[in-house]
matplotlib code that plots the C-alpha trace (Angstrom):
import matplotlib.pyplot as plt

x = [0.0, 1.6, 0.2, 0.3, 0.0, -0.6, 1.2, 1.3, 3.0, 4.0, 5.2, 6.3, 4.5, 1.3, 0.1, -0.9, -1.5, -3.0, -3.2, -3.5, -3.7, -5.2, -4.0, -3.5, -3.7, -2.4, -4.5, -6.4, -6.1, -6.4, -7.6, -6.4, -8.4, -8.4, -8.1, -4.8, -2.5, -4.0, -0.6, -1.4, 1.8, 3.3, 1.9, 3.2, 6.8, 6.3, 5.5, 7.8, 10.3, 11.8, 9.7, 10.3, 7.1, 7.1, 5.2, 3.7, 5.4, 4.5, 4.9, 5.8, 6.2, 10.0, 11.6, 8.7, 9.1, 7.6, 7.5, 7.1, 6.6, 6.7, 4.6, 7.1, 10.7, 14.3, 15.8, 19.4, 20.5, 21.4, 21.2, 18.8, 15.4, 16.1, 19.0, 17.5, 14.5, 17.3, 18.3, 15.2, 16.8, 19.8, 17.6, 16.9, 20.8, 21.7, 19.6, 20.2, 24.2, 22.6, 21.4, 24.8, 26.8, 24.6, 25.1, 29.0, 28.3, 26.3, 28.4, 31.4, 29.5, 30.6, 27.8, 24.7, 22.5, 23.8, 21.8, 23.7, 23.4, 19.4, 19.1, 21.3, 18.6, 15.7, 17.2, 18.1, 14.4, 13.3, 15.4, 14.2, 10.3, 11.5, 13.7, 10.3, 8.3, 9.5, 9.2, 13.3, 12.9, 12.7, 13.5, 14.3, 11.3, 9.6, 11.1, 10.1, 6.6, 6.1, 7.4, 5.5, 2.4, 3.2, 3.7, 7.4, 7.9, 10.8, 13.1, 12.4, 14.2, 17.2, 17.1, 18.5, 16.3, 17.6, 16.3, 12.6, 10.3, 8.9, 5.8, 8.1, 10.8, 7.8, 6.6, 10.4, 10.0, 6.8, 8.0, 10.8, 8.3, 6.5, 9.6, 10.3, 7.2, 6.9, 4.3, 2.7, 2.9, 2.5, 1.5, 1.3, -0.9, 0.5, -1.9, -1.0, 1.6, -0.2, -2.6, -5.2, -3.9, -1.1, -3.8, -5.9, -3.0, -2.1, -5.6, -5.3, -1.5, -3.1, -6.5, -3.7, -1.3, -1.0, -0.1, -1.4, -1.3, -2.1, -2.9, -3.7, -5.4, -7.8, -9.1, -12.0, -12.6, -8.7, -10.0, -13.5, -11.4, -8.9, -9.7, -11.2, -11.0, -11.1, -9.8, -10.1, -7.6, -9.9, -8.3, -5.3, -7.2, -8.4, -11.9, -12.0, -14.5, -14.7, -15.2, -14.2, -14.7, -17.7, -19.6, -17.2, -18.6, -22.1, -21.7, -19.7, -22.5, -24.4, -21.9, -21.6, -25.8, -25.8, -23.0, -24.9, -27.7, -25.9, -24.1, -27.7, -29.2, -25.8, -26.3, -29.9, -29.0, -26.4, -28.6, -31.2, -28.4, -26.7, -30.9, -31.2, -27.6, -28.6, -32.3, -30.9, -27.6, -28.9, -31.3, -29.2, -30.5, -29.9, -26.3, -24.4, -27.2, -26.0, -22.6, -22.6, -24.5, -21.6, -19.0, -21.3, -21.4, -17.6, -16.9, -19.0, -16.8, -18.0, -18.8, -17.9, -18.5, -16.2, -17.4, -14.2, -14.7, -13.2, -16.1, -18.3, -16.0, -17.3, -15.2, -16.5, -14.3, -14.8, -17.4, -16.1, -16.8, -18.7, -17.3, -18.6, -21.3, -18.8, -16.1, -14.0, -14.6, -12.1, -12.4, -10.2, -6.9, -4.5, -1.6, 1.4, 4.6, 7.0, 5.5, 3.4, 0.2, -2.1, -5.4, -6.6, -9.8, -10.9, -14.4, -16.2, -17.4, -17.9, -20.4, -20.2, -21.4, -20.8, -19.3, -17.1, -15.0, -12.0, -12.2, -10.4, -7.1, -4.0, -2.2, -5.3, -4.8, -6.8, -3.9, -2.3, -5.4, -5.6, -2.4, -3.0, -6.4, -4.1, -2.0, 1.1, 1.3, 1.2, -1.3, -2.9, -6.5, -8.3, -8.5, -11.1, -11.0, -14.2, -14.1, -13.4, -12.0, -9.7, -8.2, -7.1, -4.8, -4.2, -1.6, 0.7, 3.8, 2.1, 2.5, 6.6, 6.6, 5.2, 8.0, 10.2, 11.0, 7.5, 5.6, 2.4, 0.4, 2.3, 2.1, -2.1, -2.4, -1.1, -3.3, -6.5, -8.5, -11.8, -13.2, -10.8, -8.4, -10.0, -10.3, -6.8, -6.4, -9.9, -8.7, -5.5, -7.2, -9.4, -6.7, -4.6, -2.8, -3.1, -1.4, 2.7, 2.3, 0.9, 4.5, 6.5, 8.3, 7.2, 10.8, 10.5, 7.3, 6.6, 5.2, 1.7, 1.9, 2.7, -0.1, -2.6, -1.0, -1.5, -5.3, -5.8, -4.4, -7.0, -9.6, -8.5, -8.3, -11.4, -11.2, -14.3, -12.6, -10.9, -8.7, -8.2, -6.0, -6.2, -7.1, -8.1, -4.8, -3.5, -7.3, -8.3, -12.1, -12.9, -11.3, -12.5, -15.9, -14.9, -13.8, -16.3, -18.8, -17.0, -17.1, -20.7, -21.4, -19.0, -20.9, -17.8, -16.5, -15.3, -12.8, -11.9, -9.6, -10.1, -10.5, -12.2, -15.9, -16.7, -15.6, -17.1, -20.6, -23.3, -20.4, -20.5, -23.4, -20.7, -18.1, -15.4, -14.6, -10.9, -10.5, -8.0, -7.1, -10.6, -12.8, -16.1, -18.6, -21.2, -24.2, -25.1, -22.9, -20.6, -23.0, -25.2, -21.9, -21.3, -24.6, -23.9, -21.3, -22.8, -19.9, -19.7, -17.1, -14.4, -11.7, -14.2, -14.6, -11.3, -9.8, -12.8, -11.2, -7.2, -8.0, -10.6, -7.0, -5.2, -7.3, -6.5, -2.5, -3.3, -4.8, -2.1, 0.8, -1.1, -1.0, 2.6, 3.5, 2.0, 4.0, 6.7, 6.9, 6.6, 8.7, 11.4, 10.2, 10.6, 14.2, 15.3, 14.1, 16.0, 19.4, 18.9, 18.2, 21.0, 23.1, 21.8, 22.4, 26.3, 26.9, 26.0, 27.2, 30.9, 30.3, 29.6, 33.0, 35.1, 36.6, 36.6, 32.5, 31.8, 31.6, 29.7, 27.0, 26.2, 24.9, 22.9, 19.8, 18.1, 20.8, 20.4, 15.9, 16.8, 19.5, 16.9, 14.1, 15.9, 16.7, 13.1, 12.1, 14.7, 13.3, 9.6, 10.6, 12.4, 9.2, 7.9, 10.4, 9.8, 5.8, 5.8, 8.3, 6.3, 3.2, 5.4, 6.3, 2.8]
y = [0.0, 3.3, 6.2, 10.0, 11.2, 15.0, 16.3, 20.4, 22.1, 25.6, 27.7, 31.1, 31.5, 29.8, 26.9, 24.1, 21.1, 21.7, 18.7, 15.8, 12.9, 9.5, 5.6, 3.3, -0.4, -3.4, -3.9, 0.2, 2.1, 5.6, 8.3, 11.4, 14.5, 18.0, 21.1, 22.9, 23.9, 22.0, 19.6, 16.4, 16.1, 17.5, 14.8, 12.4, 13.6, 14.1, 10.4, 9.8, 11.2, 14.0, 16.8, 17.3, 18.4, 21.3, 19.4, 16.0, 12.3, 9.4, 6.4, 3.1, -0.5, -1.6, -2.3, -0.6, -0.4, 2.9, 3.3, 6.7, 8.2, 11.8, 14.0, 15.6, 13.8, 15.3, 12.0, 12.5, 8.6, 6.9, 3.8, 1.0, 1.1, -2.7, -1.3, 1.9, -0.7, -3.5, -0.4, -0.9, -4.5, -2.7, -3.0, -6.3, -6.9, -5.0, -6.9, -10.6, -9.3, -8.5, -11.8, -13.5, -11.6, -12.5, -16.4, -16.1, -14.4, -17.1, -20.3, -19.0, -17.7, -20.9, -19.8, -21.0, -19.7, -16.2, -13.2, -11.9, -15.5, -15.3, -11.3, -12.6, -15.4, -12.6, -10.5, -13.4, -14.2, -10.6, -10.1, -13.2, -12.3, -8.9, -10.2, -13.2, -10.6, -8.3, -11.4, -11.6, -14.8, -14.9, -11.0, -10.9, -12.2, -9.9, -6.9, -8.0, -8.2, -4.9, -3.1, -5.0, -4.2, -0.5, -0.6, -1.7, -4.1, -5.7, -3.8, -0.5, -2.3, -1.3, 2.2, 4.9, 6.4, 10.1, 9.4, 8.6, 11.4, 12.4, 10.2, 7.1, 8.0, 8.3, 4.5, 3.6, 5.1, 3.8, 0.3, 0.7, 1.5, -1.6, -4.0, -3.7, -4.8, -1.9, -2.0, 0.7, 3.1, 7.0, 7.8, 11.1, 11.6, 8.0, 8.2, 11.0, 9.5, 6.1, 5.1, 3.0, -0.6, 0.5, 2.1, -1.1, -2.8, -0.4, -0.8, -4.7, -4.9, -2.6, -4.6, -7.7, -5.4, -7.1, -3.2, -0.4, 2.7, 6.5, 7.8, 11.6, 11.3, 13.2, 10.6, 9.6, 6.2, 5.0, 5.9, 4.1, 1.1, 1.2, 2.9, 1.5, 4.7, 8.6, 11.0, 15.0, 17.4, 20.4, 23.8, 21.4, 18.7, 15.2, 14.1, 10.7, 8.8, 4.9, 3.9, 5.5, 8.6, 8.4, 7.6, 10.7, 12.9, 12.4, 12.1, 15.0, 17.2, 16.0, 17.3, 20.8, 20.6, 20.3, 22.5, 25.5, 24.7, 25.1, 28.4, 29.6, 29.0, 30.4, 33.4, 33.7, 33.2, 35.8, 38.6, 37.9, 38.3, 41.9, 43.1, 42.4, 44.2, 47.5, 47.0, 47.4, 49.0, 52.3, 50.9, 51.8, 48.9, 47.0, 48.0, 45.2, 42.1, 43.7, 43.0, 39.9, 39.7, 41.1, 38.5, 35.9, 37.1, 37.6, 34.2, 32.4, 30.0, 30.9, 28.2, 27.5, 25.8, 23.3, 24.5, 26.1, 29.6, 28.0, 25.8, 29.2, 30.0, 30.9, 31.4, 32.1, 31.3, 35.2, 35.2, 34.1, 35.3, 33.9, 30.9, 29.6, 26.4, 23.3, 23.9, 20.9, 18.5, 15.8, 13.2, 10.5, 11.1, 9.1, 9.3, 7.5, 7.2, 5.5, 2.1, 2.4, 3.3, 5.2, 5.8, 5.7, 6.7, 9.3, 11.0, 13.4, 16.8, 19.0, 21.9, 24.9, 24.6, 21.2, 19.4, 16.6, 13.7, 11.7, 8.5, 5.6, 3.5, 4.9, 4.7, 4.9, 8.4, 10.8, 13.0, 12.8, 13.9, 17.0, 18.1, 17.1, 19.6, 22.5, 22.5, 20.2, 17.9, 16.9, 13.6, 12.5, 13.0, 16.1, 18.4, 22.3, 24.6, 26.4, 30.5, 32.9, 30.2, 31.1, 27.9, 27.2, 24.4, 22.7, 20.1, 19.2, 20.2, 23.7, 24.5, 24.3, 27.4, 30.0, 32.4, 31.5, 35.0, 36.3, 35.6, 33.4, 36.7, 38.8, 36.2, 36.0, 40.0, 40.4, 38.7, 39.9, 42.5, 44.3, 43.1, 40.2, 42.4, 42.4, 38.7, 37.6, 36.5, 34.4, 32.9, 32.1, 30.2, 28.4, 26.8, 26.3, 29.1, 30.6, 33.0, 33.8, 30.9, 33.8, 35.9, 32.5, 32.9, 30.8, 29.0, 27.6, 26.1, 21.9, 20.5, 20.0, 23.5, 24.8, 22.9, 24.5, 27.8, 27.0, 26.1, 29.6, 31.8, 29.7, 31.2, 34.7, 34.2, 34.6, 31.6, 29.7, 26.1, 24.9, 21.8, 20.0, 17.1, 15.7, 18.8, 17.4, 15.4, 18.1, 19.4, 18.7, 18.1, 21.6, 23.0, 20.2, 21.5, 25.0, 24.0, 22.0, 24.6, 27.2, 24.8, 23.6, 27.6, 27.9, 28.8, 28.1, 24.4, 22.2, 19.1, 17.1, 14.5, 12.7, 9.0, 11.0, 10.2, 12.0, 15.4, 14.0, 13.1, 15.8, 17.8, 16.5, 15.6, 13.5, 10.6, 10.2, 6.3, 5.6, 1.8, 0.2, 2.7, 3.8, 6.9, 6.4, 9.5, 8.7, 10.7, 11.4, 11.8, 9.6, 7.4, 7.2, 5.8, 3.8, 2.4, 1.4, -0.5, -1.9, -1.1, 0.5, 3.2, 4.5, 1.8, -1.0, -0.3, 0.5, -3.0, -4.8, -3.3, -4.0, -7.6, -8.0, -6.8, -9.5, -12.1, -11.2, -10.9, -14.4, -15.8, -14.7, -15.8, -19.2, -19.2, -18.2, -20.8, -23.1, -22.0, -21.5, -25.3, -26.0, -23.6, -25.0, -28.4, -27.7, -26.5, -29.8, -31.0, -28.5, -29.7, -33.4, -32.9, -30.4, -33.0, -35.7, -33.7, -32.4, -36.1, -37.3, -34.1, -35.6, -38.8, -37.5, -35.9, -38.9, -40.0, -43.6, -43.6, -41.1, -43.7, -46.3, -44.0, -42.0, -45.5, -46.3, -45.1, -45.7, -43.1, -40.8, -40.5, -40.4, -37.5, -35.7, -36.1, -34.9, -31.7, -31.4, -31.9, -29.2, -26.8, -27.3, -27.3, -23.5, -22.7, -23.6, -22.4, -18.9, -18.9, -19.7, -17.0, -14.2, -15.5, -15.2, -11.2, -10.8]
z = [0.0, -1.3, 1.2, 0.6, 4.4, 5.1, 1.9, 1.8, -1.5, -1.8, -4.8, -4.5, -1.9, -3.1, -1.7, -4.3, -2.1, 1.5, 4.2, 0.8, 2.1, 0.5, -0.1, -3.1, -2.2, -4.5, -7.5, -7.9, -11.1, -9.9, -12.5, -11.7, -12.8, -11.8, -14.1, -15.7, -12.9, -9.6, -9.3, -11.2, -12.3, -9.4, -7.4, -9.3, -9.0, -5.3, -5.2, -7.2, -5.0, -7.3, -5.6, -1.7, -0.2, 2.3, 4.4, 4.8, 3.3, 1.1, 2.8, 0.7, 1.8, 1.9, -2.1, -3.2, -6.8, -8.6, -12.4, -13.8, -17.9, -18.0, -20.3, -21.7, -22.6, -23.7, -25.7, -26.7, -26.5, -29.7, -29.2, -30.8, -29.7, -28.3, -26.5, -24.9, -23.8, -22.6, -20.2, -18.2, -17.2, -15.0, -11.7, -12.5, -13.5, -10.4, -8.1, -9.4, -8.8, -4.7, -4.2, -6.0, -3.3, -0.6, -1.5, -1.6, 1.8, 3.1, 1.2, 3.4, 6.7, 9.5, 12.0, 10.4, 13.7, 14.3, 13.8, 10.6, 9.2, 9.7, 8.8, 5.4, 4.7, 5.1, 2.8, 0.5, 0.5, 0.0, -2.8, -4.3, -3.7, -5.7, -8.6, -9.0, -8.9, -11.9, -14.0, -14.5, -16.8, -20.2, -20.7, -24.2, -25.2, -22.6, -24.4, -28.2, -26.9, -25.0, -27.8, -30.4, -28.6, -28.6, -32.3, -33.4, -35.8, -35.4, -38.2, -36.1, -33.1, -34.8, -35.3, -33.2, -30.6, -32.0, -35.0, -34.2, -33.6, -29.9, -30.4, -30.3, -28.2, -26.0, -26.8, -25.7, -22.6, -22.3, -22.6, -20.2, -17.4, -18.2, -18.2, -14.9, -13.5, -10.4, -7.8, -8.9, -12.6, -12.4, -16.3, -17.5, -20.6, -22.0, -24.5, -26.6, -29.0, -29.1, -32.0, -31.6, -31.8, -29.6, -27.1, -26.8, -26.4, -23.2, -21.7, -22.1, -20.6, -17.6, -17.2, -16.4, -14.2, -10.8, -9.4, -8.9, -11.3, -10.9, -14.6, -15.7, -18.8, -20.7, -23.2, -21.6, -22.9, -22.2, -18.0, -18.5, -19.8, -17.8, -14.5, -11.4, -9.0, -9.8, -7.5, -8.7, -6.8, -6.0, -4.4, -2.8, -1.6, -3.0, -3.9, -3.4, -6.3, -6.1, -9.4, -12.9, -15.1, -16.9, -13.8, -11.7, -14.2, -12.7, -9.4, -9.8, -11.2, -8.2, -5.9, -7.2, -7.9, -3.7, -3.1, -5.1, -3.2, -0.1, -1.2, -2.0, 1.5, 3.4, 0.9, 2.0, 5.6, 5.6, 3.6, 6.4, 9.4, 7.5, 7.5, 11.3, 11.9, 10.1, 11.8, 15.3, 14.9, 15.4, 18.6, 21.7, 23.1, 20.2, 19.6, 21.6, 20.0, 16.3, 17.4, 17.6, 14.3, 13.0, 14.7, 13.5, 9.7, 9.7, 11.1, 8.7, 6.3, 3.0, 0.8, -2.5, -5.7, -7.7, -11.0, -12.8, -14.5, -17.6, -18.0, -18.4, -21.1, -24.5, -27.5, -31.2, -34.1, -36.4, -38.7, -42.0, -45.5, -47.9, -50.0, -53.1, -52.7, -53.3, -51.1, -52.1, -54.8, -55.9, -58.4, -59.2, -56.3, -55.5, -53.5, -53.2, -50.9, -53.3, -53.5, -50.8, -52.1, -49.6, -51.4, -55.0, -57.0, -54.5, -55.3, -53.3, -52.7, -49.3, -49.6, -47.7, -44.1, -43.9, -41.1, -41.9, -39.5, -41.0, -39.3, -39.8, -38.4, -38.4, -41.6, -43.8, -45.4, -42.9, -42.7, -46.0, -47.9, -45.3, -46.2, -50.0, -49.8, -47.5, -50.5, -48.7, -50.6, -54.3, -55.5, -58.8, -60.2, -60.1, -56.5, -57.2, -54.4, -54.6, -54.9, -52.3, -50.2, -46.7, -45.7, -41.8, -40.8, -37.7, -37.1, -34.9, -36.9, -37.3, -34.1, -35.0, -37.4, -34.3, -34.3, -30.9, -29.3, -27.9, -25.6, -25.3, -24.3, -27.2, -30.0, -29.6, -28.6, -32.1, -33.7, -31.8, -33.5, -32.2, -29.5, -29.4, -28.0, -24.8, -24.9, -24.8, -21.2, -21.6, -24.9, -23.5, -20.2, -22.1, -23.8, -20.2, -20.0, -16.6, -14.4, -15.3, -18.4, -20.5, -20.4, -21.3, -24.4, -27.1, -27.5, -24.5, -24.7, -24.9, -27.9, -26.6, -25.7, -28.9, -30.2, -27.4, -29.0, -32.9, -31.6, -29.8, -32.7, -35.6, -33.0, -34.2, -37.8, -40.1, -42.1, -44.2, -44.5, -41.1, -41.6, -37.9, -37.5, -33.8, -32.5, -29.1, -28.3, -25.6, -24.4, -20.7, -21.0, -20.1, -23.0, -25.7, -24.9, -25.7, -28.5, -29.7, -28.5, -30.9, -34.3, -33.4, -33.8, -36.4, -40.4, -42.2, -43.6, -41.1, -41.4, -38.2, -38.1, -35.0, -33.0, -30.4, -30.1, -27.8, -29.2, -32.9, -30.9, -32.5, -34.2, -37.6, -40.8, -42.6, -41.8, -44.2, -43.8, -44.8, -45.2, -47.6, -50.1, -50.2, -48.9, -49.0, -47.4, -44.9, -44.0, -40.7, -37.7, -35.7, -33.6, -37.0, -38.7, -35.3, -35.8, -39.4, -38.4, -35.3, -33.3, -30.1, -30.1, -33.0, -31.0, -31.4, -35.2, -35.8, -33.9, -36.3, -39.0, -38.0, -37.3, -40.8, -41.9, -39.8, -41.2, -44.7, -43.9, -42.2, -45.2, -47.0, -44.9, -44.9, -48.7, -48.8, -46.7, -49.1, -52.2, -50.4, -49.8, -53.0, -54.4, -52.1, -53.6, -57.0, -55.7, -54.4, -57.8, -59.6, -58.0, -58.8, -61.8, -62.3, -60.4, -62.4, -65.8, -64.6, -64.2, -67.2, -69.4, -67.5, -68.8, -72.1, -71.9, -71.2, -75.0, -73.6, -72.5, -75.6, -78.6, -75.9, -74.8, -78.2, -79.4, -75.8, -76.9, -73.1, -72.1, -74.8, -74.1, -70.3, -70.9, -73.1, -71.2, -67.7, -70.0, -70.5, -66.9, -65.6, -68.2, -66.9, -62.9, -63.6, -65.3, -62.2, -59.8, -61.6, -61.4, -57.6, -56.9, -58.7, -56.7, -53.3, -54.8, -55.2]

ax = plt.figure().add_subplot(projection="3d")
ax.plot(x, y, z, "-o")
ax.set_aspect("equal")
plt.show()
């Protein structure tokens, strides 16, 4: 049991955690929620050990193991992705070297019934209990299937961890907390690099985790799946939940529902006691009994509400002008990556007004034909633009080409016009920047920052087509509903590419499906789609999908199995024959067997015809192998 006991924090001054106290036993997935800036993270580095409280302790059973992914990462190693991940091994190298030690210790200790002997053999069986416990056996294997699961194949396992971008560096890290088996996990936003088969494999692995594991997350259905336990840090203290997210979300409204009601009747009750005071403060004999009103009023607690000012937050994109009625329309595209083609024979067209989701597995072609319709990228077939057209982009590598040397507040300040301009501070909350986070420059912001940035400055802009790739990956839930809010009001064109159903729920009258090189257009929005495919969220459909795709490669492996049997048949054949041929051509050669054998007619048919068979079996050999290409 891992116990956080009377933990205070302090900042400048400022106190972020105030008397926290709570416990995680063997076996609870905690979710922890809370809004920007209330020390989720904080906590977890304070458990984790590399923030000193100013107050308070966490208290941890003895060899208490902790694992710990960071949000944010600063990668500089080069070596293989199987080597960075092999790192994670050291504490288990380092510990089976502990218990080698204490056996020489004991093979040479004489006094078997001495204290140090016996305190030897309890530490001997502790560190045996540990090393069984972090799985030690069979590690290689262990390491080829963690990162498997989070999306290697096995020729990435090479690479150089410099070379991959953050996403996967992130996936290494990722699996290097998982290796070692701790007691508990402390995961920070683990889901925002993932994609879906990588995410379903995370929910599975944690379903199975014999530990415990404290997870900030703000993709709703990765808590519901995985989560057994929510607790929300609310003005330094914990609210303690019992069971997961979805259902926190409701008892939660029922909590601040009773909590206004209870501000309402203090209210009521105070307005009533300041009436009496002015009734009988001027009544001499009144004086000393509105006195005390007064003591009483001043010593009441006031009472608050949860509800964040953020959530009252409402932003409008600006109006945009006029476009012309078909907004897109492509017919016939196809794009290519060298061989590797991505889609082909694309039709469709997206009027103005509309509302349209990308959905569809990773790898499908969501992204590439955004960035083929922003004009980033070249493709065949036929793409129109309709007229008047102002086209906003938002993807993460976007966020990259902010200039560096203002600051947050600056960089959206400048852009602001009109009333906007008195908006700034709001716009800037609503995305999570708060307090001294508004005068950071933008050079030093984090990539999910940057993105939170590139989102607030396409609120400023008066565009008619808004392109959105994953614009939800570094939203709390407050600020996805602002956003969402602000396209659902929004009269331009709207493309969202997105696995979030939640945020596509009611937004959209289209679904783009991307499946196997195709797009094919919907109508209706994404439970209607849902429906179609009797599936019960995006993940469902999309792990239908990935193993429809599985059976196929199945099928296929099965049937390359089978020619490549015979094609390794035919091989054997081939060499005999060759064999057979080399030895008779030899024979041929030989002046003394020459005159005898051009005369053996059996010889001569049994030459001629193993000439024939060889021809036939490379005919073979060479139809097989094209099927095997194929």
């Amino acid at each position: 049991m891992l116990t956080v006991n009377s933990i205070s924090m302090e900042f400048g001054g400022e106190a972020l955690f105030d008397n926290l106290s709570f416990q995680i036993s063997a076996g609870e997935r905690i979710g922890l929620t809370g809004k920007n800036g209330a020390g989720k993270s904080t906590l977890l580095k304070i458990i984790l050990g590399s923030f000193r409280p100013t107050s308070g302790q966490i208290d941890t059973p003895k060899d208490y193991r902790i694992g710990y992914l960071a949000q944010d990462l600063d990668v500089v190693s080069s070596l293989s992705v199987l080597e960075e991940a092999k790192k994670a091994l050291k504490v288990i190298r380092d510990l089976e070297q502990e218990i080698n030690d204490i056996v020489q210790c004991l093979e040479t200790t004489t006094d078997v019934n001495s204290d140090a002997y016996m305190r030897m053999l309890d530490d001997l069986n502790d560190k045996q209990i540990q090393l069984d416990s972090m799985g030690a056996d069979n590690t290689e294997e262990r390491i080829e299937r963690v990162l498997k699961g989070l999306g290697f194949e096995s020729r990435d396992m090479i690479k150089p961890l410099n070379t991959l971008s953050g996403g996967w560096q992130m996936r290494v890290e990722l699996a290097k907390v998982l290796l070692v088996n701790p007691d508990i996990v402390l995961l920070d936003e683990p889901t925002n690099h993932l994609d879906i088969e990588s995410i379903l494999w995370l929910e599975g692995y944690l379903q199975e985790f014999g530990g415990s594991a404290i997870i900030i997350s703000h993709d709703r259905a990765f808590l519901d799946a995985v989560t057994n336990r929510t607790i929300e840090i609310v003005n330094g203290s914990a609210r303690d939940y019992k069971f997961a997210y979805s259902k926190y979300i409701e008892e939660r409204a029922s909590d601040v529902e009773r909590q206004r009601s209870a501000k309402k009747n203090q209210e009521r009750q105070i307005k009533q006691m300041e009436r009496n005071i002015e009734r009988f403060r001027a009544k001499a004999n009144k004086a000393k009994f509105a006195q005390g009103l007064i003591r009483k009023v001043d010593a009441i607690e006031r009472l608050e509400v949860d509800d964040d000012a953020i959530a009252a937050m409402k932003f409008r994109f600006p109006d945009p002008p006029r476009s012309g009625k078909v907004v897109v329309k492509a017919v016939g595209m196809a794009k290519s990556f060298g061989s590797n083609e991505v889609f082909r024979s694309v039709d469709f067209e997206i009027l103005r007004g509309e509302k349209i989701a990308f959905v569809g597995k990773n790898g499908m072609g969501k992204t590439t034909l955004s960035k083929c319709i922003a004009d980033q990228l070249d493709f065949g077939g036929d793409l129109t633009l309709g007229s008047n057209l102002s086209l906003g982009f938002f993807a993460q590598h976007q966020a990259e080409t902010i200039p560096g040397d203002k600051t947050v507040f600056e960089t959206v300040d400048d852009k602001a016009t009109g009333d906007m301009r008195t908006k700034v501070r709001g716009l800037l909350g609503a995305f999570l920047f708060q307090g001294d986070e508004v005068n950071k420059k933008v050079k030093v912001l984090s990539g999910g920052e940057r993105s939170r940035l590139a989102l607030a400055l396409l609120m400023l802009e008066p565009h008619n087509l808004l392109i959105l790739d994953e614009p939800t990956n570094h939203l709390d839930m407050q600020s996805k509903a602002i956003l969402k809010e602000a396209i659902q009001h929004f009269t331009g064109t709207v493309i969202i590419v997105s696995h979030d159903r939640d945020f596509l729920n009611g937004l959209t009258q289209r679904v783009f499906e991307f499946n196997h090189h195709t797009v094919k257009p919907h109508i209706g929005d994404i439970n209607d789609f849902l429906a179609l495919k009797k599936a019960e969220s995006l993940r469902t459909w999309e792990r239908v999908e990935k193993e429809s795709e599985r059976t196929v490669s199945k099928e296929k492996k099965a049937n390359d199995y089978t020619l490549r049997k015979s094609l390794a048949k035919t091989e054997r054949k081939i060499e005999k024959l060759e064999a057979e041929i080399n030895e008779m051509n030899q024979a041929l050669q030989d002046p003394e067997q020459y005159s005898h054998l051009q005369s053996d007619e059996a010889f001569l048919n049994s030459y001629n015809q193993k000439i024939r068979d060889l021809d036939k079996f490379n005919e073979d050999w060479a139809r097989l192998a094209d099927q095997i290409d194929e």
